[in-house]
C-alpha positions as CSV (number, residue, x, y, z in Angstrom):
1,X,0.0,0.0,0.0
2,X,2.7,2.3,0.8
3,X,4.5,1.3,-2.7
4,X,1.5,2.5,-4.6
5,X,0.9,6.0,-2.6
6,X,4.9,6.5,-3.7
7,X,4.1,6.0,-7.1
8,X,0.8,8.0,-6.7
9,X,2.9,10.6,-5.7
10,X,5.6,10.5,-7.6
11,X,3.2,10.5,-10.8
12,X,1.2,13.5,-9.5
13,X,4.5,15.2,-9.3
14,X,5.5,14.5,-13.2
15,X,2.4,15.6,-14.3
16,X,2.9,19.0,-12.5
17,X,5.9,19.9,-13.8
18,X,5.2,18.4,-17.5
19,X,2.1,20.9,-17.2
20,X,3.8,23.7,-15.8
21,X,6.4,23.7,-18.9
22,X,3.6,24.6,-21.0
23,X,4.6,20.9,-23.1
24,X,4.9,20.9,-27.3
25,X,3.6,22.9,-29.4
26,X,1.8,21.0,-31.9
27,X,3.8,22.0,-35.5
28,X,0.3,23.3,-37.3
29,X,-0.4,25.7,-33.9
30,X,2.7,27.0,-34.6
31,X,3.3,31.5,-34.9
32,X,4.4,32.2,-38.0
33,X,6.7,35.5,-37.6
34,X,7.7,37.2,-40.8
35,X,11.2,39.8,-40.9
36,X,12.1,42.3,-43.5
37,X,15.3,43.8,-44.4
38,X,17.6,44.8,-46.3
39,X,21.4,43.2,-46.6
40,X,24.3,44.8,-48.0
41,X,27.2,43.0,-50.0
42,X,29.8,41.6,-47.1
43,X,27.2,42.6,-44.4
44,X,26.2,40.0,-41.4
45,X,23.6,41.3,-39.3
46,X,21.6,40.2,-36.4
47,X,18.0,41.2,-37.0
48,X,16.3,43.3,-34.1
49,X,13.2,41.4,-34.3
50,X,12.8,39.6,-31.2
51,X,11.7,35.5,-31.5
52,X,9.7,34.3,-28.7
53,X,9.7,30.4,-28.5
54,X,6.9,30.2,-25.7
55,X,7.2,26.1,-25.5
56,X,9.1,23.2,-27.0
57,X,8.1,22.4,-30.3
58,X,9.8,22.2,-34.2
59,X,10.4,25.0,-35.7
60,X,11.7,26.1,-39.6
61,X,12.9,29.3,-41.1
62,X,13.1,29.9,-45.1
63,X,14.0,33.0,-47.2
64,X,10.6,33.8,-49.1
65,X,11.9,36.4,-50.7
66,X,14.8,38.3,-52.3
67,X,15.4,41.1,-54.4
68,X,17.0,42.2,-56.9
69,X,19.1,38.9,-56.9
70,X,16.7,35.9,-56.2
71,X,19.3,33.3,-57.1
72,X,21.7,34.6,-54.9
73,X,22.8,31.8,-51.5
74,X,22.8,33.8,-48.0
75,X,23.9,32.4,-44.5
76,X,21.2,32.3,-42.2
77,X,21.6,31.4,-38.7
78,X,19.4,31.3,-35.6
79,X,20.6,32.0,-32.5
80,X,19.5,31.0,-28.5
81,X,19.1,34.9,-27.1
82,X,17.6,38.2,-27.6
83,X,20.7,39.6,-29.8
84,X,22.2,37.0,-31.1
85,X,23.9,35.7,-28.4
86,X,24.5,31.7,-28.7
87,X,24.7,30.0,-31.9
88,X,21.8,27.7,-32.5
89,X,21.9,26.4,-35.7
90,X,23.2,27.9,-39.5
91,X,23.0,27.0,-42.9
92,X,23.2,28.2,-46.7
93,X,20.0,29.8,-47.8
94,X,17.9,29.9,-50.9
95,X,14.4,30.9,-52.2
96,X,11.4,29.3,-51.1
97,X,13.5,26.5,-49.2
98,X,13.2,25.0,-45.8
99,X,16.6,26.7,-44.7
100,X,16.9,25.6,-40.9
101,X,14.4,23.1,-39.4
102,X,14.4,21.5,-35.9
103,X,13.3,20.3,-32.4
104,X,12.7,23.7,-30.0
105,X,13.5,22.2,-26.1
106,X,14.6,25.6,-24.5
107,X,11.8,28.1,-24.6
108,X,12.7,31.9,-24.4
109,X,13.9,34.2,-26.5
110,X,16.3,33.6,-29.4
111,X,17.0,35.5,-32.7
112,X,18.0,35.8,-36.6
113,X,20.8,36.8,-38.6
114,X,21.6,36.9,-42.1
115,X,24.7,37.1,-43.9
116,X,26.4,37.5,-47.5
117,X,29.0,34.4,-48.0
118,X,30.9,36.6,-50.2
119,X,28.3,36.3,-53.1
120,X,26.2,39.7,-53.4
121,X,27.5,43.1,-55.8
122,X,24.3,44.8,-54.6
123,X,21.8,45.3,-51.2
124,X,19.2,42.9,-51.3
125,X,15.9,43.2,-49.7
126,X,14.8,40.4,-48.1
127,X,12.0,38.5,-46.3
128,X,12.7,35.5,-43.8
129,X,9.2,33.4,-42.2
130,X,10.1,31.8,-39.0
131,X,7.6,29.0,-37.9
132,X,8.3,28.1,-34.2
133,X,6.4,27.2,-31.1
C-alpha cells in the first residue's frame, strides 16, 4: 500500500511539472513571424526582431523572398538569445526552401541573422518566415 501512494505521488509530481512547462507545441499551432530587411554586400547582421519560442516544439525558417538577386545563396543562422547571443543552428540559404528546421526544447527568447558568403554586388531586400512554437 505504501509502494503505490509513492508512485501515486511521484506521478502527481510529473504531471505538475510536464504541465507547468507549458509541453509541445503541436507544429500546425505553430506562430508564423515574418522579418524584413535589407542586406548589404559583405554585411552580417543580427536582425532586431525579437523571437519568442513560448514552448518546446519544431520549428523552420526559409528565405521567401529576395530582391533584386533571387538566385543569390545567404547564411542564415538562428541563435539562442535576444541579440544574437548563442549560436543555434546555421545554414546556406535559398528561395522558397526549408533553410533551418528542428526540435525547439529551451523556450525563451532567441534571434535571426543573415549574412552574404561573399556572393552579393548589390543590397538585397529580403524576407525571412520563421515557424516556431
Amino acid at each position: 500500500m505504501a509502494m503505490r501512494v509513492g508512485v501515486a505521488a511521484a506521478l502527481l509530481i510529473v504531471a505538475f511539472v510536464a504541465a507547468s512547462c507549458g509541453g509541445v507545441t503541436d507544429p500546425s499551432k505553430n506562430t508564423t513571424q515574418t522579418i524584413n530587411g535589407t542586406l548589404n554586400p559583405g554585411a552580417n547582421i543580427c536582425l532586431p526582431d525579437p523571437i519568442n519560442m513560448s514552448n518546446g516544439g519544431e520549428y523552420t525558417v526559409k528565405l521567401t523572398a529576395l530582391q533584386p538577386t533571387p538566385t543569390a545563396t545567404l547564411l542564415i543562422s538562428l541563435w539562442q538569445g535576444a541579440g544574437c547571443q548563442f549560436l543555434f543552428a546555421q545554414n546556406l540559404a535559398i528561395l522558397n526552401n526549408v533553410t533551418l528546421s528542428g526540435a525547439i526544447i529551451q523556450k525563451g527568447a532567441y534571434s535571426i541573422s543573415i549574412a552574404d558568403p561573399g556572393v552579393l554586388t548589390v543590397a538585397q531586400t529580403f524576407t525571412i518566415t520563421v515557424s516556431h512554437p
